[in-house]
Backbone as CSV, one residue per row, in Angstrom:
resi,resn,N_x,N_y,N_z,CA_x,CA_y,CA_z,C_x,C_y,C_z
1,UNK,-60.169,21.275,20.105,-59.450,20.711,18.987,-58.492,19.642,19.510
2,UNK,-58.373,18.557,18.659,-57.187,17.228,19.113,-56.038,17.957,18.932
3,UNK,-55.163,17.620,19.871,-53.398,17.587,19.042,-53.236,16.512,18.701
4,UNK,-53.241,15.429,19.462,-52.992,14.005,19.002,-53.519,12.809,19.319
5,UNK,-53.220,11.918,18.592,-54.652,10.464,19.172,-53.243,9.957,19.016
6,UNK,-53.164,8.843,19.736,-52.680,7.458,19.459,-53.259,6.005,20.343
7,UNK,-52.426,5.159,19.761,-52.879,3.689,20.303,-52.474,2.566,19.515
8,UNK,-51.920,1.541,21.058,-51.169,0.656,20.528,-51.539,-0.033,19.146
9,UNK,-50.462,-1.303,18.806,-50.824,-1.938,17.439,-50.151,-3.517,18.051
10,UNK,-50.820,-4.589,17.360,-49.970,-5.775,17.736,-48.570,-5.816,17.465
11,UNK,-48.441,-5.778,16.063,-47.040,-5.758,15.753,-46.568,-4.536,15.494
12,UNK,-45.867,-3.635,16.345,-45.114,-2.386,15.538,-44.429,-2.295,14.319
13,UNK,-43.868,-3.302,14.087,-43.452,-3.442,12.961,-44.290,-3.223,11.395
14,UNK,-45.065,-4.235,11.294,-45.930,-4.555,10.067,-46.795,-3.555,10.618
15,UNK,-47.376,-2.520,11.612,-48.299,-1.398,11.131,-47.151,-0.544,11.065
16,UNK,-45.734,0.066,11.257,-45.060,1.106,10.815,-45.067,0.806,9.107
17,UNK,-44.685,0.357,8.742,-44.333,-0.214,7.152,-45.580,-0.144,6.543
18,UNK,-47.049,-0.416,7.187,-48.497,-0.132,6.270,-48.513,1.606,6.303
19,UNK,-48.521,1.867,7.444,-48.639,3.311,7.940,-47.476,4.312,7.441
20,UNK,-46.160,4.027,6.647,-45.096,4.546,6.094,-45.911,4.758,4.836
21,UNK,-46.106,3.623,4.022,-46.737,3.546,2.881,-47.899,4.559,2.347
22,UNK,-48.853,3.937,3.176,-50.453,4.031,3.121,-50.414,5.886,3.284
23,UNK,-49.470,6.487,4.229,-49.666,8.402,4.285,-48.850,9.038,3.076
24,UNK,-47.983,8.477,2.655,-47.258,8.900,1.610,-48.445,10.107,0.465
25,UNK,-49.504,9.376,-0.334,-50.138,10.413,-0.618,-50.666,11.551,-0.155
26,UNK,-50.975,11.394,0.898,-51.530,12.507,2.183,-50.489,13.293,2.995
27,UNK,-49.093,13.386,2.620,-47.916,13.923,2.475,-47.975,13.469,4.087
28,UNK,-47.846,12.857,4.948,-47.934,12.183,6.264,-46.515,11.594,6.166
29,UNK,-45.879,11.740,7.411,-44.895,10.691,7.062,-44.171,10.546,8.643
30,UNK,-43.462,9.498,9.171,-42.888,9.540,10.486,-41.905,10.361,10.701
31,UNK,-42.362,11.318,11.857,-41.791,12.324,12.452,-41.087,12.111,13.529
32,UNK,-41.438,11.290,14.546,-40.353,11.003,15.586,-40.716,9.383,16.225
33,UNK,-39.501,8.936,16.439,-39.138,7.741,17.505,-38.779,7.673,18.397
34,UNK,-39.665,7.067,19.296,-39.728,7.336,20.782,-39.170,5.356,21.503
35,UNK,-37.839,5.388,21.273,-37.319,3.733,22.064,-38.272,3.693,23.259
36,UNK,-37.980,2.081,23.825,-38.459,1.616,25.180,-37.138,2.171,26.035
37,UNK,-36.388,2.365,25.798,-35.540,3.070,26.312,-35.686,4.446,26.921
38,UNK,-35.822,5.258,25.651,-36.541,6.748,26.058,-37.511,6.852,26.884
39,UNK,-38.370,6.341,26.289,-39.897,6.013,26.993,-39.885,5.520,28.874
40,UNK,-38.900,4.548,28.678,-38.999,3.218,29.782,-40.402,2.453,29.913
41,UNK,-40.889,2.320,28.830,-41.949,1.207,28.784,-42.201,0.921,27.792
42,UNK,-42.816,1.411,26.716,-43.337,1.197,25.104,-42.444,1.963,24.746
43,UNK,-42.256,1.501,23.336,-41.817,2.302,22.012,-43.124,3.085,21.051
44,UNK,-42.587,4.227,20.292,-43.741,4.808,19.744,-43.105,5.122,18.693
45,UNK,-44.324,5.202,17.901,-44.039,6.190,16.508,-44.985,7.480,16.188
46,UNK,-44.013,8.486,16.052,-45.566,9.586,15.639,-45.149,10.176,14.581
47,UNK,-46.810,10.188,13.545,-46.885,10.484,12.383,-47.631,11.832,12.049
48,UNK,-46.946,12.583,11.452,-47.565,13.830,11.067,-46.587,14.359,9.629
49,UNK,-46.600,15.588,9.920,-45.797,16.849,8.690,-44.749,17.549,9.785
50,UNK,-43.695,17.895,8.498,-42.747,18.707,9.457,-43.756,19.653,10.408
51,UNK,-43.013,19.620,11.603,-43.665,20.478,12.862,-43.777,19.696,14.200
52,UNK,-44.354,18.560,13.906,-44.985,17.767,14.413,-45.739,16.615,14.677
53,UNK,-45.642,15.523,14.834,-46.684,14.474,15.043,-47.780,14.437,15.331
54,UNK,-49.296,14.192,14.749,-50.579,14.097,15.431,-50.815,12.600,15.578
55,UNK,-50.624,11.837,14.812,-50.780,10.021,15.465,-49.836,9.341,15.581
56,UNK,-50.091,8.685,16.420,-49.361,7.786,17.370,-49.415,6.590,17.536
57,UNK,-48.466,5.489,16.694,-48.978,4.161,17.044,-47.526,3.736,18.018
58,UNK,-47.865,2.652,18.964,-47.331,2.496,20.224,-47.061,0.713,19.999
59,UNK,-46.214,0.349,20.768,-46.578,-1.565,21.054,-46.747,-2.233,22.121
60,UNK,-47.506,-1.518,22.793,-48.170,-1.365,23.820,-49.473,-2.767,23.714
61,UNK,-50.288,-2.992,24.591,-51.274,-4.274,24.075,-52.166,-3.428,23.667
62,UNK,-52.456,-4.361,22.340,-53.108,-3.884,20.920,-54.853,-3.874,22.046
63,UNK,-55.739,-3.072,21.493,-56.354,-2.718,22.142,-57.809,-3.647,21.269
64,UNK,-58.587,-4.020,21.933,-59.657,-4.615,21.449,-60.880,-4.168,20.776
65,UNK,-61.070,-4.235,19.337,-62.539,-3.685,18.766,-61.725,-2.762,17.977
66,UNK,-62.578,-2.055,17.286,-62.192,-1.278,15.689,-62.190,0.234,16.329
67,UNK,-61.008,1.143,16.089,-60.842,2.262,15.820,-61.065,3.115,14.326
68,UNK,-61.851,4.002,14.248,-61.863,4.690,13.429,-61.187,6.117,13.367
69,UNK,-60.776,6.526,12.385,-59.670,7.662,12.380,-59.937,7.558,10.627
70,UNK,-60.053,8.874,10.596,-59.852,9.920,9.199,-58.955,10.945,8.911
71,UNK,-58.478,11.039,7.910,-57.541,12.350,7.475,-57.943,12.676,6.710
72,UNK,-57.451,14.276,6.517,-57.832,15.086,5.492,-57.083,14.839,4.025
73,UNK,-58.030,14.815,3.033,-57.049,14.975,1.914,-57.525,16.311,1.310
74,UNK,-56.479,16.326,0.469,-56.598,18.176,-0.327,-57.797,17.911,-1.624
75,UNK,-57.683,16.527,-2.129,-58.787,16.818,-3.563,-58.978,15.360,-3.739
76,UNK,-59.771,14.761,-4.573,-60.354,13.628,-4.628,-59.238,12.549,-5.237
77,UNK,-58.320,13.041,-6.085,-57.423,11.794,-6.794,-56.216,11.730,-5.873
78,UNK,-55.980,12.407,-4.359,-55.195,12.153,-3.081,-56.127,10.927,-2.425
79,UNK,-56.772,11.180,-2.211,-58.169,9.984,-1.646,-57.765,8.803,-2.300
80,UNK,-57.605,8.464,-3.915,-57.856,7.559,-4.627,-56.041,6.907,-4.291
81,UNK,-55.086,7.834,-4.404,-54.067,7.404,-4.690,-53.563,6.916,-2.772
82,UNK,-54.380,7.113,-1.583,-53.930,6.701,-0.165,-54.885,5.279,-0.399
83,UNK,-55.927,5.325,-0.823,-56.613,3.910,-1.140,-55.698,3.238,-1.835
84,UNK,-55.014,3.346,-2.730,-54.131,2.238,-3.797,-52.967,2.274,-2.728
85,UNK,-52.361,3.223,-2.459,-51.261,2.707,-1.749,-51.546,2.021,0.137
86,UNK,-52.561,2.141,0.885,-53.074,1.750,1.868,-53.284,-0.275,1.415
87,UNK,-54.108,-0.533,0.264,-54.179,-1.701,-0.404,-52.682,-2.373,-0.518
88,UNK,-51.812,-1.387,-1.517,-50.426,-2.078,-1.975,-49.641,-2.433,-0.282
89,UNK,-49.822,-1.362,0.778,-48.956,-1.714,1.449,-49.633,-3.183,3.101
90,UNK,-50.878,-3.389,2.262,-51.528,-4.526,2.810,-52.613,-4.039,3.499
91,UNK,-53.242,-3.372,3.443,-54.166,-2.693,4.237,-55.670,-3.734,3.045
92,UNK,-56.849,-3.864,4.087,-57.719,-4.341,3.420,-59.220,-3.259,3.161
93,UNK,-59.779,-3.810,1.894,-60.720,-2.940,1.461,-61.943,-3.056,2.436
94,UNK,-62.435,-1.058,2.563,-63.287,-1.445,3.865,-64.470,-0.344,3.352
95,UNK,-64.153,0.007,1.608,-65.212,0.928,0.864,-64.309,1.586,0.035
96,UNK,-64.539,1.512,-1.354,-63.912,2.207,-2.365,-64.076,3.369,-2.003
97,UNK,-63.180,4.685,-3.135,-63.016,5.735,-3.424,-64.185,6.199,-4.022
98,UNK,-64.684,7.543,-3.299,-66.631,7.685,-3.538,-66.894,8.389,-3.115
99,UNK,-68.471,8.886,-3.625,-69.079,9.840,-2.572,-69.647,8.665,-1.866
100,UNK,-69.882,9.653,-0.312,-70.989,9.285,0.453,-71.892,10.303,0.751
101,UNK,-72.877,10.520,-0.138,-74.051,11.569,0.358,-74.709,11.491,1.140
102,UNK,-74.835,10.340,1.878,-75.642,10.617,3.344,-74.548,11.522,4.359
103,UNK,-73.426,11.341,4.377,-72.735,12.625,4.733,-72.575,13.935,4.234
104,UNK,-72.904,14.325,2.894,-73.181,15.277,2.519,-72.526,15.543,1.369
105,UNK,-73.037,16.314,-0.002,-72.978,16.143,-1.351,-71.703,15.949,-1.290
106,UNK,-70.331,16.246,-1.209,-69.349,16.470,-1.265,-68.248,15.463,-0.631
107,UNK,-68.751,14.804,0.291,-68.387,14.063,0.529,-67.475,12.717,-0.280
108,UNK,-65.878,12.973,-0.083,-64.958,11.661,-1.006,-64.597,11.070,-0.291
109,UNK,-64.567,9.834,0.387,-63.725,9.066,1.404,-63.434,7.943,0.725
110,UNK,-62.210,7.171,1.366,-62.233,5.673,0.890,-61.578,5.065,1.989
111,UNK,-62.206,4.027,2.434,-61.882,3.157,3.440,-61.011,2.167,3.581
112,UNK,-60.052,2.006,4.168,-59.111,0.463,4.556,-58.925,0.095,5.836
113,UNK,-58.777,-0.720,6.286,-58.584,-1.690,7.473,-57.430,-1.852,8.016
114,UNK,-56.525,-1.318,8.733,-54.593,-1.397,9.123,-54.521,-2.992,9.354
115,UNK,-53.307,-3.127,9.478,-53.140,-4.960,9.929,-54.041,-5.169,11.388
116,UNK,-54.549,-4.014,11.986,-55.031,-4.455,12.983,-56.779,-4.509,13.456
117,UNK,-56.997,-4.354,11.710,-58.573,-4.307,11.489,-59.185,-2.516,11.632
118,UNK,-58.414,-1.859,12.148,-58.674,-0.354,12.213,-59.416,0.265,10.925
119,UNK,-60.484,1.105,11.012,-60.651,1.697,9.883,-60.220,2.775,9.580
120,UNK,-59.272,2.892,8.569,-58.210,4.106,8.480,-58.856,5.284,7.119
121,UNK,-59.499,6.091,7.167,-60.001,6.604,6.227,-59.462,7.572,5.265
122,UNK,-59.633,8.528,4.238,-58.768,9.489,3.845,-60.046,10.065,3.257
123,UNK,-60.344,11.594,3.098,-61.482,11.993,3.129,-61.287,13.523,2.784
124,UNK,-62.416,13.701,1.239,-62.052,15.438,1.071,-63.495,15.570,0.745
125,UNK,-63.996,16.799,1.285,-64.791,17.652,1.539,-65.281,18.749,0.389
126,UNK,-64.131,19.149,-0.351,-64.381,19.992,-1.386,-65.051,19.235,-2.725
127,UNK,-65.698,20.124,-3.060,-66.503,20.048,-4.622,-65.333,19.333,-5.663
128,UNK,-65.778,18.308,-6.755,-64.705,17.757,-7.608,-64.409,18.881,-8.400
């Protein structure tokens, strides 16, 4: 099992503020700040639920080619409402709110793109 992924972003800035936004439905939200100070090299941010952080974006050099990363959502109109707010907070469309049955009947995901082209997904599993 993961505890945590992370990886840098070009601008820390403009992906904290997409990534503040965009988890809000998926009850996600920034859990700790890590200065270049603390650190002594990069600064970090990690995003999870009280307890703990599981992702990690860094400003570190932004890393080359598309990352994919999914989260869980609890029911299909959480899916719909991290797509509208992922969009509002600048994130670009990378597949509406939907099934995908080649993954399997049940399947709800909806796709967006972070400022750094990433495909950031949100995705529920259960029956509508």
């Amino acid at each position: 099992m993961i505890d945590h992924l992370g990886f840098p972003v070009r601008d820390l800035e403009r992906s904290s503020a997409f990534y503040d936004s965009a988890f809000v439905p998926l009850g996600i939200s920034r859990q700790i700040e890590v200065t270049v100070e603390m650190s002594g090299g990069e600064a970090h941010l990690g995003y999870g639920v009280p307890g703990g952080p599981f992702f990690w974006i860094s400003n570190g050099r932004a890393i080359e080619g598309r990352l994919h990363v999914a989260f869980a959502a609890k029911d299909r109109p959480t899916v719909d409402a991290f797509y509208a707010a992922a969009l509002a907070a600048g994130g670009r469309d990378n597949g509406p709110p939907g099934l995908r049955p080649h993954y399997h009947a049940d399947y709800y995901g909806a796709f967006v793109l972070d400022p750094d082209g990433h495909n950031i997904e949100a995705v529920c599993h259960s029956p509508a």
